[in-house]
C-alpha positions as CSV (number, residue, x, y, z in Angstrom):
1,X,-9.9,7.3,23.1
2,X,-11.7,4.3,25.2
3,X,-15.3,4.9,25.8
4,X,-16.5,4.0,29.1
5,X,-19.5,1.0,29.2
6,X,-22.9,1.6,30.4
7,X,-23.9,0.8,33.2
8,X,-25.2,-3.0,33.0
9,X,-23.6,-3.4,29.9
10,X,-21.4,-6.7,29.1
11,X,-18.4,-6.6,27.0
12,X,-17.3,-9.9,25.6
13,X,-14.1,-10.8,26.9
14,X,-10.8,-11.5,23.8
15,X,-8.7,-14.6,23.5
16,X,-6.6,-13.2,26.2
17,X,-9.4,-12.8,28.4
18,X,-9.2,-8.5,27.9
19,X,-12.3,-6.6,27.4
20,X,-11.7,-5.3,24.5
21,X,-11.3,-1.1,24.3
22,X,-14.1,0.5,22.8
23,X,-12.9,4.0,20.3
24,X,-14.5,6.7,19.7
25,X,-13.7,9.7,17.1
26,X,-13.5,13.3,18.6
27,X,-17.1,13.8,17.7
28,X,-17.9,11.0,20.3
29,X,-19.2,8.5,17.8
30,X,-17.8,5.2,18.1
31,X,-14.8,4.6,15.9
32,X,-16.4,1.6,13.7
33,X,-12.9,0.6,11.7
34,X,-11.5,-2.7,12.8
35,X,-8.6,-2.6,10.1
36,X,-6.6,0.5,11.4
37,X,-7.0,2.4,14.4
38,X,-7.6,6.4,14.7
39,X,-3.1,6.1,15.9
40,X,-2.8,5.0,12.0
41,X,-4.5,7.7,10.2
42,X,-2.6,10.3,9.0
43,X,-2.3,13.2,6.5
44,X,-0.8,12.3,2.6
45,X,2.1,14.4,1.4
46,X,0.4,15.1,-2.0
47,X,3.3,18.0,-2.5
48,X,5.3,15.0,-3.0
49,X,7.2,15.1,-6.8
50,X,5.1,12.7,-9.0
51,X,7.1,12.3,-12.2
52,X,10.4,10.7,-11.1
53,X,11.7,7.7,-13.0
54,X,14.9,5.9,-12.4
55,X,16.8,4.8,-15.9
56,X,17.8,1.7,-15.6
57,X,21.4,1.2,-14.9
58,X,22.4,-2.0,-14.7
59,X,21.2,-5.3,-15.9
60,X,19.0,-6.3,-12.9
61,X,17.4,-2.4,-12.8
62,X,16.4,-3.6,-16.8
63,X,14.6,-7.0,-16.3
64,X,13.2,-5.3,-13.3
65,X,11.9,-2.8,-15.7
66,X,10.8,-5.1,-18.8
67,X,9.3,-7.4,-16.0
68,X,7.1,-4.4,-14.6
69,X,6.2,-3.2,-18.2
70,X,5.3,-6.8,-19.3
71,X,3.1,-7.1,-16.0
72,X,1.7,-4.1,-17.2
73,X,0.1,-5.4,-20.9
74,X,-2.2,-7.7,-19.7
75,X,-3.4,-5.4,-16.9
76,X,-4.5,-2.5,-19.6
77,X,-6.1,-5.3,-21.9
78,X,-8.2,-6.7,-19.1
79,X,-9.0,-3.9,-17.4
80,X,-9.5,-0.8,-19.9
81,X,-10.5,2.1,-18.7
82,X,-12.4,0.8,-15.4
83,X,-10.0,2.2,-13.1
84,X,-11.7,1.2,-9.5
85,X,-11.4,-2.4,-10.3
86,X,-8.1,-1.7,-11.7
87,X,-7.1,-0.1,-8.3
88,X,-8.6,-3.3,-6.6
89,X,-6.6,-5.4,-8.5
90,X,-3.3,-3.2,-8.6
91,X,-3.6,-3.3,-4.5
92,X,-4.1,-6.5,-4.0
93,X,-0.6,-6.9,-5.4
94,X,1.3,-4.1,-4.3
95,X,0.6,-4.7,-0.6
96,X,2.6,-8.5,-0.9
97,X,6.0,-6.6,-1.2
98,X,6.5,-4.9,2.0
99,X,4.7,-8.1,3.4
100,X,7.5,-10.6,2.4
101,X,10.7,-8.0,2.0
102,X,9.6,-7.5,5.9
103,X,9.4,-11.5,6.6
104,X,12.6,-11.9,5.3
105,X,14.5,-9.1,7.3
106,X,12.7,-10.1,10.3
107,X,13.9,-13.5,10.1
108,X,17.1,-12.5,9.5
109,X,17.3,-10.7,11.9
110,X,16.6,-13.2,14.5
111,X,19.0,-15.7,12.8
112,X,21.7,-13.0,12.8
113,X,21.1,-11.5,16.0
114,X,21.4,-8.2,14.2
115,X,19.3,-4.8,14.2
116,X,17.6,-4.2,11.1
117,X,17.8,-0.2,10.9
118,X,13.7,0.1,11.2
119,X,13.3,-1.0,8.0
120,X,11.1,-3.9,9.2
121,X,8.9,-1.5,10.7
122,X,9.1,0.7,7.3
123,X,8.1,-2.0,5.4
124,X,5.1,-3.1,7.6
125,X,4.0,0.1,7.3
126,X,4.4,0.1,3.2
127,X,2.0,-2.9,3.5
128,X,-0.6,-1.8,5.6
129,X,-1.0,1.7,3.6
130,X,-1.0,-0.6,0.2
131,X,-3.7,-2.9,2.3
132,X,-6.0,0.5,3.5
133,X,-5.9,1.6,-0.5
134,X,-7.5,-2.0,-1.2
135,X,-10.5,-1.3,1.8
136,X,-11.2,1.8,-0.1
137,X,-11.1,0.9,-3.2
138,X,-13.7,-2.1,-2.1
139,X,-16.4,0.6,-0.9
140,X,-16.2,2.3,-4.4
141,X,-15.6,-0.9,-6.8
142,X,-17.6,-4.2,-6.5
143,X,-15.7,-6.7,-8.2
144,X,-17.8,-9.4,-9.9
145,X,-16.9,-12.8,-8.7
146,X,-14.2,-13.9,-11.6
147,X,-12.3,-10.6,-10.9
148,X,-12.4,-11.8,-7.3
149,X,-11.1,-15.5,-8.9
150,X,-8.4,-13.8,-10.4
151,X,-7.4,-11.6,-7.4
152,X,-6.8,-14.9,-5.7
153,X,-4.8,-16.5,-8.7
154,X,-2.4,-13.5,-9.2
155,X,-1.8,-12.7,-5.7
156,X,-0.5,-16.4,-5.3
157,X,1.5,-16.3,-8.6
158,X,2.8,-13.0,-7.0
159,X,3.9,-13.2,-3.9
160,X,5.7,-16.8,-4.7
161,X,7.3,-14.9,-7.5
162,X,8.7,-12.2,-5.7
163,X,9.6,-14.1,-2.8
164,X,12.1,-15.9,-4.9
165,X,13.2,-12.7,-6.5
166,X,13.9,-11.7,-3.7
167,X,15.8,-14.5,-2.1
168,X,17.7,-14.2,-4.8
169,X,18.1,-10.7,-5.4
170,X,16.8,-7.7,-3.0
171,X,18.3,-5.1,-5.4
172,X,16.3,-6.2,-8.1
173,X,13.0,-7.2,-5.8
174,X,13.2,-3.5,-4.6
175,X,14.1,-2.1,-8.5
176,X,11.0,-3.8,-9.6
177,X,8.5,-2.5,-7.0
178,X,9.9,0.7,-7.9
179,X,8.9,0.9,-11.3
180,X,6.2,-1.1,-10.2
181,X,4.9,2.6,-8.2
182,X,5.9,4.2,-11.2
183,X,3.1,2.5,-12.9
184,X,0.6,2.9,-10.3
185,X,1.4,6.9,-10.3
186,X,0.8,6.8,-14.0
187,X,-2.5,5.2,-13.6
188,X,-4.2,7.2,-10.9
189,X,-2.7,10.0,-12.9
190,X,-5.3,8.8,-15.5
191,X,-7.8,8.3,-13.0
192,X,-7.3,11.6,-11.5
193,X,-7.3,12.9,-15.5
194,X,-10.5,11.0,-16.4
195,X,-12.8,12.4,-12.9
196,X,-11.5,15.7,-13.6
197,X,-12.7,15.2,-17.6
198,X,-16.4,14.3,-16.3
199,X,-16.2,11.3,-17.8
200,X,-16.3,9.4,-14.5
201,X,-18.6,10.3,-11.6
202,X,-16.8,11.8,-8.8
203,X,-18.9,10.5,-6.0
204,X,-18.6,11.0,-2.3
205,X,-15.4,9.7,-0.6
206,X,-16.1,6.0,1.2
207,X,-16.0,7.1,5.2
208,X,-13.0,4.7,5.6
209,X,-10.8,7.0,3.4
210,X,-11.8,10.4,5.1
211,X,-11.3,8.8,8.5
212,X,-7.9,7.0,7.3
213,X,-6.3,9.9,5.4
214,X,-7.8,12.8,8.0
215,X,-10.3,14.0,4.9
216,X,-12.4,16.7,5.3
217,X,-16.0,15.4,5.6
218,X,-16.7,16.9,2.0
219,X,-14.2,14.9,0.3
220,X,-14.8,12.9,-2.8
221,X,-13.3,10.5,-4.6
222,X,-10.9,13.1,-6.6
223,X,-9.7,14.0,-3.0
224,X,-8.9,9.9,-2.5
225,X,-7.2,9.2,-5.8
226,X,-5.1,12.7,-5.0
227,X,-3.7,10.9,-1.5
228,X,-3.4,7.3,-2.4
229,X,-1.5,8.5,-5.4
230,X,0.7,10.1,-3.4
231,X,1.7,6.9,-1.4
232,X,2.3,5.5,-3.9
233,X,4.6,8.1,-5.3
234,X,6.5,7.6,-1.7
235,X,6.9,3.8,-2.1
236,X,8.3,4.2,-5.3
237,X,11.1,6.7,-3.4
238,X,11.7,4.3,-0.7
239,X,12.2,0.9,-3.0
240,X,14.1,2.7,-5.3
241,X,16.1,4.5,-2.0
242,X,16.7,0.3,-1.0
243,X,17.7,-0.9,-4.2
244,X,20.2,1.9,-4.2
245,X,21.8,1.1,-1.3
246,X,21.9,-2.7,-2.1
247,X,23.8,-1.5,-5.3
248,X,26.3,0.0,-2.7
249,X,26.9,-3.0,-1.6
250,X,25.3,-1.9,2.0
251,X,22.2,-4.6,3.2
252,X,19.1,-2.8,4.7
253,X,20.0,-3.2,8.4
254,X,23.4,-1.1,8.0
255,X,20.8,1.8,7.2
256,X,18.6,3.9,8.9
257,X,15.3,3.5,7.4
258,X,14.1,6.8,5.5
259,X,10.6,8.4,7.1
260,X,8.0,6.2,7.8
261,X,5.0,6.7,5.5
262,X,3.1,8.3,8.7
């Protein structure tokens, strides 16, 4: 909803010469988010099954597996048991997948002159749920400055990585951030284990998350962990769901995409 200006007031025109549209949440206080908009929050299936695992059938499905379990090792070494900063870093990754899988359809698509079955738009939207995980998970973490380094050093290792994975490969691409979800399930099932235990404060949920996920104002950061690890229970479905059909021998565009994670 557009709140009107004051009378007097000035509103700094955009690139494209638009005032800007000033938000406000139902409450009338001025929507304060410039990363999503109140049209992008929305309520996490947390009914959703959490303890699915594809077996690896073929070859690809395995080195998709070994590669995701190998990625894994270092990640509990460094890490431990600090779980926010784990989340920071496990974001930071998990939101270049539907970011270059989408780049690549997308300029098929154009080259083809072909539909692409909304799964560009499923894809987008895989990325931009992965990138609102990573703004929450900055309001309850602070990174120190050579975590932030080595944000900056993996994500570029990453994303050229699965780029040519993919390329190569979208069956395999898709496997891997599968089992990739798998893991990430497994760790806020930890998390989730750990604030339960006492043995980590469960403090107030960051306003971001209650306003992106439609919290109640109560919420804390049980009730966050509860609904990101649900996403990511539902990108593990869908990348799974696309390296199936690839193994059918059917590309993503001959598909209707499966429900948007909205």
């Amino acid at each position: 909803m557009a709140a009107t200006l004051k009378k007097g007031e000035e509103e700094a025109a955009s690139y494209w010469g638009v005032a800007p549209a000033r938000l406000v949440k139902e409450d009338g206080t001025e929507w304060k988010w410039s990363c999503f908009r109140p049209w992008d929050a929305y309520e996490a299936d947390v009914s959703i099954v959490l303890t699915k695992h594809h077996r690896p059938a073929t070859f690809g499905d395995k080195v998709a597996l070994w590669t995701v379990k190998a990625i894994r090792w270092p990640t509990d070494l460094f890490f431990q048991r600090r779980y926010g900063c784990r989340a920071m870093m496990l974001e930071t990754v998990a939101a270049v997948p539907g970011m270059v899988a989408r780049a690549v359809l997308h300029l098929r698509s154009l080259r083809r002159f072909e539909q692409s079955g909304e799964w560009i738009r499923a894809l987008l939207e895989e990325a931009q749920n992965e990138r609102m995980h990573l703004m929450t998970f900055m309001e309850v973490s602070q990174p120190r400055w050579y975590e932030r380094a080595l944000v900056v050093v993996v994500q570029g290792v990453f994303f050229h990585a699965y780029l040519a994975t993919y390329l190569a490969s979208p069956k395999v691409a898709h496997r891997m951030v599968g089992y990739l979800e798998e893991e990430a399930v497994h760790s806020y099932t930890e998390f989730l284990r750990d604030l339960e235990a006492g043995k980590i404060d469960d403090v107030p949920a960051p306003a971001i998350a209650i306003d992106y996920w439609r919290l109640p104002a109560g919420a804390t950061l049980k009730d966050v962990v509860r609904v990101v690890r649900a996403d990511e229970a539902h990108h593990r479905d869908v990348n799974h769901y696309a390296s199936d059909i690839h193994c059918q021998g059917h590309a993503l565009r001959e598909v209707a995409a499966p429900i948007g994670y909205h």
